[in-house]
RODO-2510 file (C-alpha; in nm, 4 decimals, decimal comma):
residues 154
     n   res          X          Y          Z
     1     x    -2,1019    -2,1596    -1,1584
     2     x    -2,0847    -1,8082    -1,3025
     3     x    -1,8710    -1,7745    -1,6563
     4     x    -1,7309    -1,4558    -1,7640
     5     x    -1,9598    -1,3662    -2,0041
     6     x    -2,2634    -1,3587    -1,7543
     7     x    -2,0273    -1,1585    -1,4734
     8     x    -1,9741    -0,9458    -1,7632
     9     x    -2,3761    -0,8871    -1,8753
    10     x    -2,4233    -0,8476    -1,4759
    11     x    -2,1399    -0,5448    -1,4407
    12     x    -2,2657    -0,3759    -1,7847
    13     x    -2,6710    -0,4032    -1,6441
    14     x    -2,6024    -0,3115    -1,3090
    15     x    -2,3855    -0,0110    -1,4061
    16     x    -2,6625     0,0921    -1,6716
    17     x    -2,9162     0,1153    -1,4264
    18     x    -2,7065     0,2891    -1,1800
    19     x    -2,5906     0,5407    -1,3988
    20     x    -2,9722     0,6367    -1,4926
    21     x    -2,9760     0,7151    -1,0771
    22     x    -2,9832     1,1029    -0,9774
    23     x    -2,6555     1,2343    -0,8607
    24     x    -2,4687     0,8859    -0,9664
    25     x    -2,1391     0,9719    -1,1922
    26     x    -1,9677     0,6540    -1,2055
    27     x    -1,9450     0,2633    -1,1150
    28     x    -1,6494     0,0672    -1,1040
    29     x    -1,6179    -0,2972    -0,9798
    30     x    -1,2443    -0,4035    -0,8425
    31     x    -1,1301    -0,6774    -0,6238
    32     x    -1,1795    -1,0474    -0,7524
    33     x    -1,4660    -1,0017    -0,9622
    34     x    -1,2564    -0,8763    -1,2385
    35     x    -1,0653    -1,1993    -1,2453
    36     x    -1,0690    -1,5532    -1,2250
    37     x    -1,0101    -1,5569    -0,8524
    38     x    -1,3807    -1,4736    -0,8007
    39     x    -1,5481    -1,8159    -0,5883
    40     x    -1,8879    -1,8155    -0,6904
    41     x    -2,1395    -1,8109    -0,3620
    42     x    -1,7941    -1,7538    -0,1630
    43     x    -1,6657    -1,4122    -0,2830
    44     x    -1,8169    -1,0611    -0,2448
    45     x    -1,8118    -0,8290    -0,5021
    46     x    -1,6262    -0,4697    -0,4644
    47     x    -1,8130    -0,2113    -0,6007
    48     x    -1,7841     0,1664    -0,5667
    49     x    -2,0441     0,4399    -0,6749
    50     x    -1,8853     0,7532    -0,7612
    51     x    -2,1305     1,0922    -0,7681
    52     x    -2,2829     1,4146    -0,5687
    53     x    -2,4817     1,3733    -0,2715
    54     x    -2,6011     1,0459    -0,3453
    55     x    -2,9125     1,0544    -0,1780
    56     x    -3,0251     0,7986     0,0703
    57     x    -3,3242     0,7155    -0,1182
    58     x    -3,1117     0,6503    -0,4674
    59     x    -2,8358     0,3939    -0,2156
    60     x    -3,1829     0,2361    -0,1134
    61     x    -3,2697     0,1652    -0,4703
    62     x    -2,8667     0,0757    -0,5871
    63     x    -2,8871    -0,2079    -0,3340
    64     x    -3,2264    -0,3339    -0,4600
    65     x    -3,0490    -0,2959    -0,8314
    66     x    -2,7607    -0,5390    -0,6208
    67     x    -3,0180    -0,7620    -0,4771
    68     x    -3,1945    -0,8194    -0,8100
    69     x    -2,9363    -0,8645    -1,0576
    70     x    -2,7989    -1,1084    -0,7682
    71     x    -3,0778    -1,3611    -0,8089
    72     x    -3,1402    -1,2828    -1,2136
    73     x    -2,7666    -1,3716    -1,2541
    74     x    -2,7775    -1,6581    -0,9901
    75     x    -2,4128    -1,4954    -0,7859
    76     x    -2,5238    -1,6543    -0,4551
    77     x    -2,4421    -1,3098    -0,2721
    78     x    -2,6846    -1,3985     0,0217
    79     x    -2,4588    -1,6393     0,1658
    80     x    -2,1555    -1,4648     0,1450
    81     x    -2,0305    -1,2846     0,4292
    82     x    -2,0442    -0,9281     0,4205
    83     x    -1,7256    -0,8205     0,5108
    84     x    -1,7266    -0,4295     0,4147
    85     x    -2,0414    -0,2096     0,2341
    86     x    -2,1240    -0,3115    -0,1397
    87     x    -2,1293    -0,0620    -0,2901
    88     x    -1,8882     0,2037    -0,1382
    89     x    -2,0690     0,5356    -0,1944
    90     x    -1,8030     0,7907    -0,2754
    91     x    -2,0276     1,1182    -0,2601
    92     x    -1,7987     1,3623    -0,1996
    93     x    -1,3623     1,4189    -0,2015
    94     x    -1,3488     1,3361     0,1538
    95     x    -1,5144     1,0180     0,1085
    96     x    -1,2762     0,9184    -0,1857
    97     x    -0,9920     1,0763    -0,0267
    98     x    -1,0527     0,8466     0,3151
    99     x    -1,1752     0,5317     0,0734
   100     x    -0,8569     0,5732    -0,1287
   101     x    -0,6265     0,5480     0,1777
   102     x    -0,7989     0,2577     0,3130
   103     x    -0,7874     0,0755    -0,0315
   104     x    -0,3861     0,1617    -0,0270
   105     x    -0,1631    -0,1173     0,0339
   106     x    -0,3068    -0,3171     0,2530
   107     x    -0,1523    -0,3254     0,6420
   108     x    -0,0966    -0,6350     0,8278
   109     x    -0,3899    -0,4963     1,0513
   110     x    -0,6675    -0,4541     0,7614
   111     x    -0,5725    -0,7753     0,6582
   112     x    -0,6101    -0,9455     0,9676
   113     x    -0,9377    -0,7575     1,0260
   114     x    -1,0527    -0,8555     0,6653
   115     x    -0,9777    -1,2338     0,7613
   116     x    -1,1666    -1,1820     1,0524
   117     x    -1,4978    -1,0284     0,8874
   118     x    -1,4783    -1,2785     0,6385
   119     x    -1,5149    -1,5296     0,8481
   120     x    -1,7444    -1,3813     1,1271
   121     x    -1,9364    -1,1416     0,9781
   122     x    -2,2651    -1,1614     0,8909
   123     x    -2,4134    -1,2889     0,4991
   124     x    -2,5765    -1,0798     0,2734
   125     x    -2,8838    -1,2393     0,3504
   126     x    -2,8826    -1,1238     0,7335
   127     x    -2,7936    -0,7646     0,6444
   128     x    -3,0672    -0,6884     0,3780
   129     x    -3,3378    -0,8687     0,5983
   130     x    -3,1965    -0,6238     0,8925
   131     x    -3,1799    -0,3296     0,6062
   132     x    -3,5217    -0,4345     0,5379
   133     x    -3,6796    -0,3956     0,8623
   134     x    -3,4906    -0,0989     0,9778
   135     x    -3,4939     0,0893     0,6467
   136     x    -3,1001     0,1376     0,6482
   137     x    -2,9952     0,3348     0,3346
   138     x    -2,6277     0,3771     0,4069
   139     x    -2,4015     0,1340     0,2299
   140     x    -2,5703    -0,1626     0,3297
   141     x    -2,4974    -0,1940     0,6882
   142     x    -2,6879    -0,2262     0,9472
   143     x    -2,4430    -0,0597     1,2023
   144     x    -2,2324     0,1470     1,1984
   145     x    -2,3795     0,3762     0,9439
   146     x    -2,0050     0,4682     0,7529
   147     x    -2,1732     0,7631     0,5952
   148     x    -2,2499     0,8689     0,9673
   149     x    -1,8850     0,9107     1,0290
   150     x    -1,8049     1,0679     0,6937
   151     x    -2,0389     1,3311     0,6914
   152     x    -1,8350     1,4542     0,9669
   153     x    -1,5196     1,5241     0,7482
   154     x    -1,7434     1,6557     0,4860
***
């Protein structure tokens, strides 16, 4: 089990290091990591990257920065299911225009597809073997790329 004080020392490292990454402006975590709802080995964490033209190389090296501070701080991310990208990239004001209406109230239908992912989609450890082998840099999916179908209201 995780206590506040380490979930604390992991948000503070992993937003230092992000923050020294080119074109990264700002990190904020939301969702149940900020409280005591968080499930340790059950729960994702919700974490959005704010900048410029993140480039694909510096989301390559945020999700390493994820995948390392997972197993120094023992959060048991690989066998949760990965339900939606960690981190959102927000990289331009379409992006955060689009993420902000998703995040807004949530519909009966996102929250029946959220129930749904949560319990059938794949774990952490599946999709960074997959982003592994492939070399996906886009939020941390292996398909679809959501940056893909951004860049197209950029």
């Amino acid at each position: 089990m995780i206590n506040a004080h380490l979930k604390r020392r992991f948000m503070q490292e992993f937003e230092s290091e992000c923050l020294s990454l080119p074109g990264i402006q700002r990190v904020e975590f939301f969702g149940s990591f900020n409280t005591d709802n968080w499930k340790h080995g059950i729960s994702d964490i919700d974490i959005s990257i704010y900048g410029e033209n993140i480039s694909g190389d510096t989301k390559y090296q945020v999700i390493q920065i994820l995948r390392r501070l997972n197993n120094k701080y023992g959060l048991m991310l690989e066998n949760v299911r990965c339900a939606h990208p960690t981190p959102f990239f927000l990289d331009s004001p379409v992006r955060i225009q689009l993420f902000q209406q998703l995040m807004k109230g949530h519909s009966e239908i996102i929250e029946l597809g959220r129930n749904f992912m949560k319990q059938n989609a794949h774990t952490y450890r599946d999709v960074w073997a997959s982003e592994d082998s492939v070399k996906v840099f886009e939020n941390a999916l292996p398909v679809p790329r959501f940056s893909e179908l951004f860049d197209k209201f950029r």
